[in-house]
C-alpha beads as a LAMMPS data file, in Angstrom:
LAMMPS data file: protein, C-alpha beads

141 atoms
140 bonds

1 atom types
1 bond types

-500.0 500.0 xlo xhi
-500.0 500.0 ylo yhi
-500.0 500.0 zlo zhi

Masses

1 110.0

Atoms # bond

1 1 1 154.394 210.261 201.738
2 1 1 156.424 208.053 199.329
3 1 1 159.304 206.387 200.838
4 1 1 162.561 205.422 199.678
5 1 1 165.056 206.855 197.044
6 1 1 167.024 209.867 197.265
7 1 1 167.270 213.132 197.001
8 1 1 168.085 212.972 193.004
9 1 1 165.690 210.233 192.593
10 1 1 162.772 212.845 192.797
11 1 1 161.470 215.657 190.201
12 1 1 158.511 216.736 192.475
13 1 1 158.476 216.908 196.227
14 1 1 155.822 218.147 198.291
15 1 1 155.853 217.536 201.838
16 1 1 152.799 218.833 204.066
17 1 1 151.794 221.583 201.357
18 1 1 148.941 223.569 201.718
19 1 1 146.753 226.353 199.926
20 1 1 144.369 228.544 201.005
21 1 1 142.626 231.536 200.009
22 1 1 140.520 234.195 201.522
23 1 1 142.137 233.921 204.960
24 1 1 141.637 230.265 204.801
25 1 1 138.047 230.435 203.978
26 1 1 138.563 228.296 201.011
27 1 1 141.134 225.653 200.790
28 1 1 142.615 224.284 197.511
29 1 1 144.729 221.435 198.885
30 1 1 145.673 220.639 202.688
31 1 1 148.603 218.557 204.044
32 1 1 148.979 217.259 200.607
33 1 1 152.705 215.209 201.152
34 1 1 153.528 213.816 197.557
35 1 1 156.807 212.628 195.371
36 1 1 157.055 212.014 191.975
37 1 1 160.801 210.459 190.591
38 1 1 162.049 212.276 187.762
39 1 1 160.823 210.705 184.298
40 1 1 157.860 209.587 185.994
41 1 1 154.794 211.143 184.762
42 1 1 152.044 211.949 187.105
43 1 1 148.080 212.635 186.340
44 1 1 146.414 214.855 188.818
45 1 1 142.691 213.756 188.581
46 1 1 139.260 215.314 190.348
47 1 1 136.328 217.106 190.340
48 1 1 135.924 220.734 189.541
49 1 1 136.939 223.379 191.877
50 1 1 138.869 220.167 194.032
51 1 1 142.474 222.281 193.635
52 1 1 144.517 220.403 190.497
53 1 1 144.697 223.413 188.952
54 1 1 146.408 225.503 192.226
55 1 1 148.639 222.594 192.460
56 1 1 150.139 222.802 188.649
57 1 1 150.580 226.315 189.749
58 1 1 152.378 226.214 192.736
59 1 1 154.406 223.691 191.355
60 1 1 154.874 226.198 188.576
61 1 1 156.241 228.664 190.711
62 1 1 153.057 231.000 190.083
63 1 1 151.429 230.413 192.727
64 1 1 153.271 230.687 196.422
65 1 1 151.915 227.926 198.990
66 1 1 150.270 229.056 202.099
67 1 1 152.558 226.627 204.064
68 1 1 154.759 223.052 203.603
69 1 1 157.004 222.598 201.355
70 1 1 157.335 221.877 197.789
71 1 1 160.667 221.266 196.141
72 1 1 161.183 220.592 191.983
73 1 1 164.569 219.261 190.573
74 1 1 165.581 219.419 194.750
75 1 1 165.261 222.963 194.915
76 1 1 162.727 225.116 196.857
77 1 1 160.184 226.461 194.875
78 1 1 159.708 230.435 195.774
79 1 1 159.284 233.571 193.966
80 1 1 160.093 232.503 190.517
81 1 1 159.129 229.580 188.177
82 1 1 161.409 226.620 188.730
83 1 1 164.322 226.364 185.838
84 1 1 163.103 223.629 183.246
85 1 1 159.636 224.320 184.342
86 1 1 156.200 225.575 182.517
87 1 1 152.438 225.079 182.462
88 1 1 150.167 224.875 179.331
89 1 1 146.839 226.643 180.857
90 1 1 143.995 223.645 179.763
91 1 1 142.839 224.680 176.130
92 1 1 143.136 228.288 175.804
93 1 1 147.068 227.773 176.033
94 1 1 146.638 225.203 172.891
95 1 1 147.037 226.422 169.101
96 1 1 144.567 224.299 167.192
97 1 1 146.343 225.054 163.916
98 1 1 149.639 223.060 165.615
99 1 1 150.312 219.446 165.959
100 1 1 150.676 218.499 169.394
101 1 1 154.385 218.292 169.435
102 1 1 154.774 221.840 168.006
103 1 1 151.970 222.839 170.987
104 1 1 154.763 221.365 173.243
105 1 1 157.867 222.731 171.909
106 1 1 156.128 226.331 171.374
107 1 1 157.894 227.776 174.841
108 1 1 160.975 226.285 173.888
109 1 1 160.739 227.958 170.179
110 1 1 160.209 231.285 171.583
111 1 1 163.408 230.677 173.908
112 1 1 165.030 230.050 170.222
113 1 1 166.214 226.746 171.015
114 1 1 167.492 225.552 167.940
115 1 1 164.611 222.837 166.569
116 1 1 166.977 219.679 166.534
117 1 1 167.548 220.451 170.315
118 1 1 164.023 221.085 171.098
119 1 1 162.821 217.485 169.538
120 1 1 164.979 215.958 172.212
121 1 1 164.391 217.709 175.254
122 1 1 162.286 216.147 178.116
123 1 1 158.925 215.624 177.700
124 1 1 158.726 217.089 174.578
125 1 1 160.708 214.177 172.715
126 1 1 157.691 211.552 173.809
127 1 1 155.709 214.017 171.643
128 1 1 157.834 214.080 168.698
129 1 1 155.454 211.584 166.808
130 1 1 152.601 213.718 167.349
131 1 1 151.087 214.630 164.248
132 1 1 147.486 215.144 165.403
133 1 1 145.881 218.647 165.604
134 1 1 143.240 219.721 168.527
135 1 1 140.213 220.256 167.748
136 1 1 138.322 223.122 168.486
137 1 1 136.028 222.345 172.331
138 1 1 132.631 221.558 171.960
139 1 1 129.871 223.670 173.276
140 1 1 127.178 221.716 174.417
141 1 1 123.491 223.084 175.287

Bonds

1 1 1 2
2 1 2 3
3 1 3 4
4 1 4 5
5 1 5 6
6 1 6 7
7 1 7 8
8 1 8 9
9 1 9 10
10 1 10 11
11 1 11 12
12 1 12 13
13 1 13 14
14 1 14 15
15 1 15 16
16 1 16 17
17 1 17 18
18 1 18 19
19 1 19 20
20 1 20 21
21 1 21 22
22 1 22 23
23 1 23 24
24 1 24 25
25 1 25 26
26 1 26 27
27 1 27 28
28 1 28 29
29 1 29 30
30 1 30 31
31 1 31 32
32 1 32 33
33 1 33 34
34 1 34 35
35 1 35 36
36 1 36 37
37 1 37 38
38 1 38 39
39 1 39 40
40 1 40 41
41 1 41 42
42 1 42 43
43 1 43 44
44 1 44 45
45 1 45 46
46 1 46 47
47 1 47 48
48 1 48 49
49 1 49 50
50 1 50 51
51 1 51 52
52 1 52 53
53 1 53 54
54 1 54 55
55 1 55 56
56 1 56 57
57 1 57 58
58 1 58 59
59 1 59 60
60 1 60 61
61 1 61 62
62 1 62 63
63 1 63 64
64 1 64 65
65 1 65 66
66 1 66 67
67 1 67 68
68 1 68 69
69 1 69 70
70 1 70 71
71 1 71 72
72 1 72 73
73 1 73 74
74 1 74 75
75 1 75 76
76 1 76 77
77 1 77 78
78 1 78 79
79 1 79 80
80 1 80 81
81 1 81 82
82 1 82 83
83 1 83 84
84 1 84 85
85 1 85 86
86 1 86 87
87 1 87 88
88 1 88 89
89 1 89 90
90 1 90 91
91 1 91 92
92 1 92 93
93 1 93 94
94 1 94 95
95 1 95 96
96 1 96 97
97 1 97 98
98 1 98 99
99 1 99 100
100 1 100 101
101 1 101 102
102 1 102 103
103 1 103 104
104 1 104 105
105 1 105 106
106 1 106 107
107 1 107 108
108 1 108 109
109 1 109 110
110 1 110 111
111 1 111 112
112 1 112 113
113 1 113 114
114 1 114 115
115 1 115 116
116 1 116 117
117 1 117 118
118 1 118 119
119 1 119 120
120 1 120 121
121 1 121 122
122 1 122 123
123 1 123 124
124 1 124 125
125 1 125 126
126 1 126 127
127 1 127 128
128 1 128 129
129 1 129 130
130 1 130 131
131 1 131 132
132 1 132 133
133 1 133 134
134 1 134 135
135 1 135 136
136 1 136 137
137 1 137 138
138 1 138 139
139 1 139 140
140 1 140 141
């Protein structure tokens, strides 16, 4: 566990969090004790099938932990998705056809925020520059 800083210093708090499915036959992440300060942006890296995925959603709030704790903006996460808080699901959540900053503010859109808010809110303002498209995945074989 990270030490140091306060309560308001940190976005993402996880403290001895586990997941497990199938009665604990199969185990996404164990023990896993993390922080990360708000503004800070973290990169959740590994194999296939290693649990990056169960994290984003537990941290979500779509996914309940199996036990630990796991606190965004201070507050526990349970039952509902955390205020301020939503996942893009890898590519199939992405609109090729849209830049990457309109891929970003597309939640916020639908919420009809009005646009001039929306190019300043966080984490979608550092995309406001954006002008590149995704291109469609390539299917190798």
């Amino acid at each position: 566990m990270v030490a140091g800083g306060t309560a308001t210093d940190w976005a993402i708090v996880a403290e001895a969090a586990s997941k497990l499915f199938l009665d604990g036959a199969v185990v996404a992440f164990h023990q896993l004790s993390l922080k990360v300060r708000r503004d800070e942006i973290m990169c959740v890296v590994g194999p296939s099938g290693c649990g990056k995925t169960t994290l984003l959603r537990c941290i979500a709030g779509l996914t309940d932990l199996s036990s630990g704790e796991l606190l965004v903006q201070g507050k526990p996460v349970a039952g509902r998705p955390p205020d301020g808080v939503a996942m893009v699901f890898q590519h199939f959540g992405l609109l090729p056809w849209k830049t990457v900053f309109d891929n970003a503010a597309f939640g916020l859109a639908m919420a009809r925020v009005p646009r001039a808010d929306i190019r300043f809110a966080p984490g979608v303002e550092r995309c406001a520059g954006a002008t590149a498209r995704f291109s469609a995945p390539r299917t190798w074989g």
